[in-house]
C-alpha positions as CSV (number, residue, x, y, z in Angstrom):
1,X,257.0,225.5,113.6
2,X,255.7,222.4,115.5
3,X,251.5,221.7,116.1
4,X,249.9,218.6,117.7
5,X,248.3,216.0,115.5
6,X,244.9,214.9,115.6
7,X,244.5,210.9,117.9
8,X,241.3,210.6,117.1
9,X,242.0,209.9,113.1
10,X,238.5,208.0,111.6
11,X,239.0,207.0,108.4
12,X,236.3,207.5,105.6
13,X,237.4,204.9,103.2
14,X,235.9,202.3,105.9
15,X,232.6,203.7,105.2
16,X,232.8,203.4,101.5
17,X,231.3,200.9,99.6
18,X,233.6,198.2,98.6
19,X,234.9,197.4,95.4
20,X,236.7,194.9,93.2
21,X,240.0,196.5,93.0
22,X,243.0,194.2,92.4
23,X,245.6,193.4,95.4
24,X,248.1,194.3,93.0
25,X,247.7,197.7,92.9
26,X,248.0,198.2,97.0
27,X,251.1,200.3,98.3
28,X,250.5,199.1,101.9
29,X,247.8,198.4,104.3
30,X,247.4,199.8,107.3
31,X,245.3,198.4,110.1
32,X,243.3,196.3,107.7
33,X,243.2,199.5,105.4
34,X,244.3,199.4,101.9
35,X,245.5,202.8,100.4
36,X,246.4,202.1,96.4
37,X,249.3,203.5,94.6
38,X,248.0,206.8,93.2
39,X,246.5,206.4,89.6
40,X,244.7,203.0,90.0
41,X,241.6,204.2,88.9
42,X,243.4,205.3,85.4
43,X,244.6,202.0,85.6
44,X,241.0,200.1,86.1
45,X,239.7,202.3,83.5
46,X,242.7,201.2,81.3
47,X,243.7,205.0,80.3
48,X,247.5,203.5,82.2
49,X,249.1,200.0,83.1
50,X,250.1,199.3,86.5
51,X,254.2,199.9,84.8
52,X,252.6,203.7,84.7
53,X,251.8,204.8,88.0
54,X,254.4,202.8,90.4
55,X,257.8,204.4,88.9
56,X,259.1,207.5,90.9
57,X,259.3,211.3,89.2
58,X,262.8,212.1,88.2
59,X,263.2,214.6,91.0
60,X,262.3,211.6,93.3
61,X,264.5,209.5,92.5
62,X,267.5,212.1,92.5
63,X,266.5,212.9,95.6
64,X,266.7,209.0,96.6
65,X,270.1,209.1,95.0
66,X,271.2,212.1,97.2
67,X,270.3,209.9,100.3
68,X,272.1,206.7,99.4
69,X,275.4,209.1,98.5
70,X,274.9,210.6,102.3
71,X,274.5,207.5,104.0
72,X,277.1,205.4,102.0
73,X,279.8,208.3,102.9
74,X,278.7,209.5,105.9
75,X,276.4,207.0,108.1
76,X,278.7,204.6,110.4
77,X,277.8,201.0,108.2
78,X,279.4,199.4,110.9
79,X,276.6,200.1,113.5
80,X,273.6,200.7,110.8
81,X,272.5,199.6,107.2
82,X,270.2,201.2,105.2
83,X,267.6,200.7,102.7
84,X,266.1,202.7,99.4
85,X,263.5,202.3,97.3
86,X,260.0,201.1,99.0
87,X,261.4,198.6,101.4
88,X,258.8,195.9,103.1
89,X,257.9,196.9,106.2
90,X,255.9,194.3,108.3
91,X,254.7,195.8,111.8
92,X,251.5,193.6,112.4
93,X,249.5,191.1,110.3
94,X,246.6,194.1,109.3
95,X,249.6,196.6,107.9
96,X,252.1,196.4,105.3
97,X,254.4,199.5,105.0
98,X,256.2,200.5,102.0
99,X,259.5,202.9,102.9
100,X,261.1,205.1,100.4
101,X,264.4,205.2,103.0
102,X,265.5,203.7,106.0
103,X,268.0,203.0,108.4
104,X,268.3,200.4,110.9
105,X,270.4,199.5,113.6
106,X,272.6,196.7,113.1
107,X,272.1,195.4,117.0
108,X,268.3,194.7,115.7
109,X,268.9,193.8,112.4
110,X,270.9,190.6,112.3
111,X,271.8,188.7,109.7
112,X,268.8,185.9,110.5
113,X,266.6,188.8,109.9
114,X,267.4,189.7,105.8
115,X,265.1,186.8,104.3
116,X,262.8,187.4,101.5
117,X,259.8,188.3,103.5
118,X,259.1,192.3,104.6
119,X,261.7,192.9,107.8
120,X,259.5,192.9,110.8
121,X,261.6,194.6,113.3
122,X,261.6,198.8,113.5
123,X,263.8,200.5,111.3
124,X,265.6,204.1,113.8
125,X,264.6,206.1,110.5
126,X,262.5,206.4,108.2
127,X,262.5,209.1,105.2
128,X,259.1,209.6,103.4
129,X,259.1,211.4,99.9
130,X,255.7,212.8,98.7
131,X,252.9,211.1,99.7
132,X,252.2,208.5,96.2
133,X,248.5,206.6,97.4
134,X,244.8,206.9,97.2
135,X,242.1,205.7,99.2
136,X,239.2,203.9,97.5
137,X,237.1,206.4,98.7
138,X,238.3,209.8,95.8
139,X,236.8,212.1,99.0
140,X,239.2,211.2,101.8
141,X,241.0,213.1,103.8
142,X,244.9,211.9,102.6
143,X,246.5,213.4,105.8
144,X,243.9,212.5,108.2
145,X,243.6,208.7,106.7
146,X,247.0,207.9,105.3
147,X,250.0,210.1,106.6
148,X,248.7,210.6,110.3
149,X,247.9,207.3,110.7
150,X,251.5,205.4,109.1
151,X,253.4,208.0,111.2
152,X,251.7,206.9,114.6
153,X,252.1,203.5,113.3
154,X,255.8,203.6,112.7
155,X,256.0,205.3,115.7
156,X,254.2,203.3,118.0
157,X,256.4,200.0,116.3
158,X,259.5,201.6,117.3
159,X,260.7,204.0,114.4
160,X,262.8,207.2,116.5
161,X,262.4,209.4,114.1
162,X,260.8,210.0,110.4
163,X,261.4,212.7,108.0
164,X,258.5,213.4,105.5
165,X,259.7,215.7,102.4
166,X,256.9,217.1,100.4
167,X,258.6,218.0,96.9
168,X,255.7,220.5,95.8
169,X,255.9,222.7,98.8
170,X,259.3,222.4,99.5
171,X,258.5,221.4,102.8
172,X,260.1,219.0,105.4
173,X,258.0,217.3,108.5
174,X,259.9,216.2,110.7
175,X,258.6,213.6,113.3
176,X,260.3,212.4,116.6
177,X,257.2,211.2,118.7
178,X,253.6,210.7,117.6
179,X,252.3,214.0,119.1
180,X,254.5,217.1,118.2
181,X,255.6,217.1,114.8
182,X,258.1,220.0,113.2
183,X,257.4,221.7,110.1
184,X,260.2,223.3,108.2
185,X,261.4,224.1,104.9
186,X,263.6,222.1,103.2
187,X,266.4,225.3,103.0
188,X,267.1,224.0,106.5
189,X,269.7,222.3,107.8
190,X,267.6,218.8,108.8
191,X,269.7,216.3,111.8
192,X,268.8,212.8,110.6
193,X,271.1,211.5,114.1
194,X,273.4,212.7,115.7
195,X,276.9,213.9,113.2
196,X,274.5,212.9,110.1
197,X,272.4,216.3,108.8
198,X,271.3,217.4,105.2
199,X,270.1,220.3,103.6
200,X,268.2,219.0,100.5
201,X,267.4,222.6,98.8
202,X,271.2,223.4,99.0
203,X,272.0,220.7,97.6
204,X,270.0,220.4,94.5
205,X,270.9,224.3,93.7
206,X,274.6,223.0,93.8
207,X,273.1,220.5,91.0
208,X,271.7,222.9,89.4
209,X,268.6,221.3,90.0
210,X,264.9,223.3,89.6
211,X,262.5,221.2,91.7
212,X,259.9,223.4,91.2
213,X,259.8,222.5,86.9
């Protein structure tokens, strides 16, 4: 299943009133737009601490694990590295990305380029996992404002490809321009490159794993 995405994306939480909400409970901007790890309100509100909403679900993070095992058997280390667990991501100086997974190409990412500030060069690919933000504004449109729009963005710094798993639909998106975008589920056999494939629903009924619990 493939469809066209929308390139005229206007995003509501520009409209909204602003607020005094903390830097520290941004995810990542986006062309001057911050989008707030999801739960900050429960943490202005004091119902949560900021230790409370940034930690991934259990099924997340095995699912991060599953990735690193692939790559580290798999994925030719001496032509890419890769990165897990919301790598810095510095396209432009109005947006801040945060990546779950990663994999760059060792041509672009030389050693001068691993310092302690976010990478600024493209990463090949990128694997999303759930979509874990909210806009200031409780009425946005998610898609529309966040995913859409960090997609194009990736995709207009460079990115080849990015693979958005959504762990409640048990659905895959599967992005290799900013146009036509594949939808699958995740029982399918997914190419990350070329030799390197995955089929994530296979794999956690090996584990035993219910992802739907």
């Amino acid at each position: 299943m493939t469809f066209e995405t929308n390139t005229g994306v206007t995003p509501s939480s520009e409209k909204t009133e602003k607020k005094s909400i903390p830097d520290y409970l941004i995810k990542e901007t986006i062309d001057g737009i911050p989008f707030y790890y999801r739960g900050f309100r429960e943490v202005l509100n004091k119902t949560k601490t900021k230790a409370d909403i940034m930690a991934d679900s259990g099924l997340q993070g095995y699912i991060k694990t599953f990735f690193t095992l692939l790559f580290a058997k798999f994925l030719d280390l001496e032509k890419y590295h890769f990165f897990v667990g919301e790598t810095g991501a510095h396209l432009d100086r109005r947006s801040n990305l945060s990546l779950d997974l990663c994999i760059y190409d060792l041509a672009i990412l030389t050693p001068d380029k691993i310092t302690s500030k976010y990478l600024d060069i493209p990463p090949k690919i990128v694997i999303e996992i759930d979509v874990n933000v909210e806009l200031e504004n409780p009425k946005a449109h998610i898609f529309d404002e966040f995913l859409l729009r960090k997609v194009k963005k990736l995709h207009k710094f460079g990115t080849e490809k990015i693979i958005w798993i959504f762990t409640k639909s048990n659905t895959i998106i599967v992005s290799t321009d900013d146009q036509k975008w594949d939808v699958v589920d995740w029982d399918s056999e997914i190419e990350i490159m070329e030799g390197l494939t995955f089929n994530l629903a296979q794999y956690l009924a090996q584990k035993g794993i219910n992802p739907n619990l």
